[in-house]
N, C-alpha and C positions, 0 to 999 in steps of 0.2 A: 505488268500484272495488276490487276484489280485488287483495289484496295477491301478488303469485307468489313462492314463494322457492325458493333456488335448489337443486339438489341434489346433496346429496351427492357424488353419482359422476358422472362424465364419461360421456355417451352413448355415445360410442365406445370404452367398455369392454365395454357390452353383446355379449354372446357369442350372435348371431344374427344371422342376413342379414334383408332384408326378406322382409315377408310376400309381395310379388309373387314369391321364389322356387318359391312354393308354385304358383303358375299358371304360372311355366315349366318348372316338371317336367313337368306336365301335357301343356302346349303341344308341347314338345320329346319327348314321349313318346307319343304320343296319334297312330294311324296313320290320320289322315285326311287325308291327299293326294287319294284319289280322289276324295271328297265332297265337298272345294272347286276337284276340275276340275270335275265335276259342276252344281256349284252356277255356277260362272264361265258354261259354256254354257249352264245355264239362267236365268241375267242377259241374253246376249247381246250386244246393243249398245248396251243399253237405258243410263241415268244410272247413274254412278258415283261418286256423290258420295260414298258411304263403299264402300269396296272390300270383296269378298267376304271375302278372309282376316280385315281389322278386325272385322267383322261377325260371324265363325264365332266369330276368338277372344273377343269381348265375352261370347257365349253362354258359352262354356267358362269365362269369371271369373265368369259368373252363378252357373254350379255350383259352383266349387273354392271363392270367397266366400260361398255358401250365401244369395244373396239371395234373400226370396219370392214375389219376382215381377219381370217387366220395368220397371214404373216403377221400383221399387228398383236394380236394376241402373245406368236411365240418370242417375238422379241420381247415381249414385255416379262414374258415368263424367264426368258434369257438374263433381263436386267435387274430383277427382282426377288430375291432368296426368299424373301416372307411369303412372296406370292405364290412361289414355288411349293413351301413347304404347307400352306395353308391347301392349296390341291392336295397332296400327297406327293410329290414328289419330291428327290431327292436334292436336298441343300446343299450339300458342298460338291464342287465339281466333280466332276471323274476322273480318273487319272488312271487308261487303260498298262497293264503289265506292260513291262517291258519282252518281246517277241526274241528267244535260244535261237538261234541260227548256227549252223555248220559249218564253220570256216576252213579250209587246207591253209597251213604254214606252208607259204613259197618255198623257202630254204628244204624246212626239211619233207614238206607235202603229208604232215600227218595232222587229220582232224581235230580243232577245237573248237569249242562251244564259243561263242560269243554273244553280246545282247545287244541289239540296237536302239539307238536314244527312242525313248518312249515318246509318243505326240503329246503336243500341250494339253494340258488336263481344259477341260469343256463341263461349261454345266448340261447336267440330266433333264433338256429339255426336247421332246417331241418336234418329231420334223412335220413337214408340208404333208409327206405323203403318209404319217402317225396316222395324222388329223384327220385325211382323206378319207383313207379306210375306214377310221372309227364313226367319223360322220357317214357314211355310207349305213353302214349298222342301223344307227340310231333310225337314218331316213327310211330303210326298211320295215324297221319294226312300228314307224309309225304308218307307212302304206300299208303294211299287211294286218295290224293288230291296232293301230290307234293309240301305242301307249302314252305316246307325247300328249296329244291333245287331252287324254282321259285324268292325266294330271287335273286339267283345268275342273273337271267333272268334281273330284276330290279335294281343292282348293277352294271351290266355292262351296261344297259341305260342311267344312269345315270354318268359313268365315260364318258362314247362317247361324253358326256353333254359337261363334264368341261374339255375334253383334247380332242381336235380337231384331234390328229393324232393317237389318242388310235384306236387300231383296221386295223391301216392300215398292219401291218407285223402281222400275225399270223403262229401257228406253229403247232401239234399234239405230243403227246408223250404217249404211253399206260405204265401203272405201274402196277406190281404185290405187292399187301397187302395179308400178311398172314392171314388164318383168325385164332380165339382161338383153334381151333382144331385139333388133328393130324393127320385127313383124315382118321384114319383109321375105318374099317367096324364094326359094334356091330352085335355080333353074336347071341344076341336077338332079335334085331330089323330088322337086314337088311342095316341099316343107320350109317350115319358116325354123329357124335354129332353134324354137321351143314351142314342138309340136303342140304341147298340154295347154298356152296360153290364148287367146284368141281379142279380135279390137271388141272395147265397150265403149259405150256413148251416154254420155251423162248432159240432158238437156235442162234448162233454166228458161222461163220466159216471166212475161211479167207486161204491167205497165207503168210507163213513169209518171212525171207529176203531171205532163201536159196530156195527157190519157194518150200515150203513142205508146205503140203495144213493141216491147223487143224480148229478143231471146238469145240465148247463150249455150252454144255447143261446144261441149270437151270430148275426146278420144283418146284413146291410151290401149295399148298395145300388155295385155296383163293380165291379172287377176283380180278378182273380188274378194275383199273380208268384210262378211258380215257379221256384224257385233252385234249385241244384247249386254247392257251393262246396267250396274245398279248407278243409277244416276244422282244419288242422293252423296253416298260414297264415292263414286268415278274409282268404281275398279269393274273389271270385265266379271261377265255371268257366262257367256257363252260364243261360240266360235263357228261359225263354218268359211270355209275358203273355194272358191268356185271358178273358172273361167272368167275372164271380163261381161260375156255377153249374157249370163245369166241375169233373170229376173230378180228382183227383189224384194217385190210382192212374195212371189211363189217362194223364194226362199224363207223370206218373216213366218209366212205361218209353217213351212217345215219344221224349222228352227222351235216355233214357240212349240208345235205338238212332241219334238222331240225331247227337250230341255224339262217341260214341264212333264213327262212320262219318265225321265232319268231322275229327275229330283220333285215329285207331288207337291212336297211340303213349300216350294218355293210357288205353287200356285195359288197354294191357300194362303201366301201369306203376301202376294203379290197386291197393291192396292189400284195402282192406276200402271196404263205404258205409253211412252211417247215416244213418236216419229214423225218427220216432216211429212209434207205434203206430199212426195213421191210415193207414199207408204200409202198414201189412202185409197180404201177398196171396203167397199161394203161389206165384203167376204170376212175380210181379216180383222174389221170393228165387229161383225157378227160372231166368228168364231171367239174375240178374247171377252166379249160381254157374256152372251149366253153359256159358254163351255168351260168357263173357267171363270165368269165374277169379276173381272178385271174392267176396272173404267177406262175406255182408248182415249188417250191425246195425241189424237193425229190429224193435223192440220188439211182441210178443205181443199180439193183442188178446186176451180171455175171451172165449170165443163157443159154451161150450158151456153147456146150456139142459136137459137132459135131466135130471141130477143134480139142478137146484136144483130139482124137482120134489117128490123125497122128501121124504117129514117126517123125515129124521134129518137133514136138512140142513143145516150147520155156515159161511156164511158165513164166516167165520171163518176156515176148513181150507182150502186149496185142493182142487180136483178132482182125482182121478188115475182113469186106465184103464190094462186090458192093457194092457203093450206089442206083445206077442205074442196079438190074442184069439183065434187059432184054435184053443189048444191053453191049459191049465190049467197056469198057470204065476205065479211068483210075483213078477215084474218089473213094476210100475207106473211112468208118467211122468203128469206134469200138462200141462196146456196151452204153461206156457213151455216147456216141453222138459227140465224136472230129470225124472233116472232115481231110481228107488227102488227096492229091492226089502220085501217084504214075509215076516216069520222064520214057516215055518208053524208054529214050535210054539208061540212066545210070540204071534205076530201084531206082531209090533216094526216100523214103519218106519223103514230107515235107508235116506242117501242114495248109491248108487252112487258109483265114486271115477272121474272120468273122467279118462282117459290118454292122450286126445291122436284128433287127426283121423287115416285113413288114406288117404288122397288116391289109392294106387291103388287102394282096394277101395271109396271112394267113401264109408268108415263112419266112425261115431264108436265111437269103442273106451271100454267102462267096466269096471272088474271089483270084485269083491265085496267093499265093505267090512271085512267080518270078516277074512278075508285081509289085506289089506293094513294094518291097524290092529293085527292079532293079538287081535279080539275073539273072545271064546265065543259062538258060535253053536246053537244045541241044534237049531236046524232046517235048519241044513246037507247034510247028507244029502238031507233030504227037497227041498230047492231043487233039486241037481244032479238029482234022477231029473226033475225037474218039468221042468228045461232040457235032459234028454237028454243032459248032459255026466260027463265023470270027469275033472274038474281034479285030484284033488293037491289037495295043500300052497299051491298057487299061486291056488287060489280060483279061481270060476266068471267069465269073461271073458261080457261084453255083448255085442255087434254089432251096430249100428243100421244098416244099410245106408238111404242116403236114400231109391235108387230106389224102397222099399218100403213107405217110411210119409209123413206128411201132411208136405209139403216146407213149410209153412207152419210146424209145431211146431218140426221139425229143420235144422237149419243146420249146415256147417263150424265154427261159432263156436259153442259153445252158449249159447241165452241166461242169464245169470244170471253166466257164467265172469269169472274176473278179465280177460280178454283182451278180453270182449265188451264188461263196462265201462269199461277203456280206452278204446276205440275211440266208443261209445257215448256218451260224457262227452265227448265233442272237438266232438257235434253244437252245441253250445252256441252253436259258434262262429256257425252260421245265425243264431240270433236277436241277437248282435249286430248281423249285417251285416244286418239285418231292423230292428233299432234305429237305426242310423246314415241308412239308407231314410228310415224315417220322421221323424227329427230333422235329422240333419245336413241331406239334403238336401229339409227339408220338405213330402212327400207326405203329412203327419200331419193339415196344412191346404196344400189349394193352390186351382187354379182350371180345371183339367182337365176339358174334357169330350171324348169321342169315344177310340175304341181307339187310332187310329195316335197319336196325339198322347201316351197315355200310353205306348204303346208307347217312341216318339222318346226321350220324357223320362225312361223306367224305365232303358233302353238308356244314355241318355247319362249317366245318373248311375253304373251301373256301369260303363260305359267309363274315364268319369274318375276311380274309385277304382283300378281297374286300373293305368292306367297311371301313376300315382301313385307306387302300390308297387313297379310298374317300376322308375320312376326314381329309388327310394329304395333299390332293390338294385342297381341299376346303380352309384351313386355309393357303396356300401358302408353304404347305413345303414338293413340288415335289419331290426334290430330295431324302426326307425320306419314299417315300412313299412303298417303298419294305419291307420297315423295321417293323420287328415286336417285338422287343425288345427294341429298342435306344428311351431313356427318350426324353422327346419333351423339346425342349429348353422353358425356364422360360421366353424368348420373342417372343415367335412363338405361 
């Protein structure tokens, strides 16, 4: 036998409440009322041997404990009387009647009562096929009505509540979930074992440092979740779940006219949005500039093809064209959107000094390095007649007006600027809340097949992060509020 010895420190020094605090944050914050009236009417009047709300909340310690599946869950509920009785259910075992049966006496053949030994008394925990059913319910009610996800709706109203600057930086980030199935085709049916999922393809390319150009394909047999989070906070704003092969363009701006038409006030209060480079599309930097005031950070793809044609062509260099090509002029920009201009007498590229957005003329304002630096320029002169100007002293001013050039290259924010990296560097935050997804609440490995179902489960695990951080700002402890493990201190 192993010897125990003792420790140290007195347990009741420990500076932490129990870990079940972390499920009544949840519990106590988490706005579903409706979905256990709901769920009550659709029990009916049927057995109630574990009541709806036990049964809602066990699901919810499934999540907040991160177990990977329902049998894990019920054994833990099996092993656990606090855990038990913190759902609703009942804490001390059961111990069924003992069952009167009708016995005949051999000898003399006249009836007595007898009672036979009772089964060992069992705790009041919910089986496989409890769970079944009642998951069935819930996945219902979120295919036909949405209640699961509409949490998330109400969660994040309610953060906008208590954190004045939640919602100003937002960000998009699309993920691929595998789903249980190996996509492949049943030669009986026609059908892959989850009709709902279908393959996506997520491409990467690039160049390295010797300008060799490579690229990187993934597939996966699944689904899509497309997130929208406040990236400042890293907690989720918004949800859609799709097929693998769905767009993600098409879906960003569904997403943003939907979100922003359910909650206005998160538009006004919106200040910039970032996404990678996959995201970018003229359409969707035009939609969140013009229609809603919102500065895009979303990264350039390279998409011009023309130049790499030449044989002086310098991998290497970036591209640049007119800015102005109607007229013979010496101002070039590149794809990202850096301005340059170009000295006619030496042929020198230097970078334009930019000076800020002008929001009522709609431009980016840049002016002429040599000015502003007080370099010597020898082709000065010859630049202003090229631009039709007579600056002075003050050097030749730029004007980009957006209406006029590719609303893809130019943006309020330029890309490249220290503002835009700010804002752009906080997208990070997605692939956390993208990491936590996958780990925390183990979508990395599960057993998911069919849309609603991942739908339920993608829903309900950002709901419960939600409201998490709710109750971690509500009770004052901001800074924990990402956190979905770390014991709540025993003074908080």
């Amino acid at each position: 036998m192993a010897a125990i010895e003792l420790s140290l420190f007195d347990w009741r020094a420990v500076e932490a409440r129990s870990d079940l605090d972390r499920f009544y944050l949840v519990r106590d914050h988490l706005p579903d009322a409706q979905l256990v009236q709901y769920l009550e009417v659709m029990r009916g009047s049927g057995r109630d041997d574990y009541p709806v709300a036990a049964m809602w909340n066990a699901v919810l310690a499934g999540v907040v404990f991160q177990h990977p599946s329902i049998e894990a869950l019920i054994r833990e509920l099996g092993r656990n009387p606090a855990l038990r009785e913190a759902c609703g259910f009942a804490v001390l075992p059961l111990q069924k009647k003992p069952v009167a049966q009708l016995v005949p006496d051999a000898d003399t053949g006249r009836m007595s009562i007898a009672y036979a030994a009772p089964p060992a008394a069992h705790a009041a925990v919910p089986g496989s096929w409890n769970f079944s059913r009642f998951l069935a319910n819930v996945i219902e009610l979120e295919e036909t009505l949405g209640m699961v996800t509409e949490m998330i709706t109400t969660l994040r109203e309610q953060l906008m509540e208590v954190l004045p600057e939640f919602g100003c930086h937002l960000g998009y980030d699309g993920k691929g979930i595998d789903s249980h199935s190996t996509g492949r085709v049943s030669r009986l049916t026609g059908e892959t074992s989850d009709p709902d999922a279908d393959w996506g393809k997520h491409e990467t390319s690039g160049v390295d440092a010797s300008g060799k150009p490579w690229k990187k394909i993934k597939s996966w047999f699944g689904y899509g979740v497309h997130l929208i989070a406040d990236t400042q906070y890293e907690i989720p704003v918004a949800m859609h779940l799709t097929p693998a092969s769905h767009s993600e363009q098409i879906e960003l701006r569904v997403m943003l006219k939907e979100t922003f038409a359910e909650t206005p006030e998160l538009a006004e209060r919106c200040r910039d949005f970032s996404a990678d480079r996959g995201l970018d599309s003229a359409e969707t930097k035009t939609l969140l500039w013009e229609t809603y005031g919102i500065r895009p950070l979303i990264d350039t793809r390279e998409l011009w093809r023309e130049e790499k044609q030449h044989p002086d062509y310098d991998p290497r260099q970036p591209i640049t064209r007119p800015l102005f090509p109607a007229r013979v002029d010496t101002i070039v920009h590149t794809e990202k959107g850096s301005v340059h201009c170009i000295c006619p007498q030496t042929g020198e590229q230097r970078d334009l000094v930019f000076q800020g957005f002008e929001a009522d003329r709609n431009a980016l304002k840049y002016r002429c390095p040599a000015a502003v630096y007080g370099l010597d320029c020898q082709g000065r002169e010859r630049c202003h007649q090229a631009g039709g100007v007579t600056p002075g002293e003050y050097g030749r001013i730029v004007r980009i007006n957006l209406d006029d050039h590719d609303r893809r290259i130019f943006v309020p924010t330029p890309h490249g600027s220290p503002s835009w990296h700010r804002g752009y560097n906080r997208r990070s935050a997605l692939e956390r809340i993208n990491n936590r997804i996958d780990h925390s609440f183990g979508f990395e490995r599960h057993f998911i097949r069919g849309l609603a179902k991942m739908q339920t489960r993608v829903g309900l695990a950002l709901a419960v992060m939600m409201a998490m951080a709710l109750g971690h700002v509500k009770d004052g402890r901001i800074a924990q509020m990402r956190s979905l493990v770390q014991p709540i201190p025993a003074t908080g």
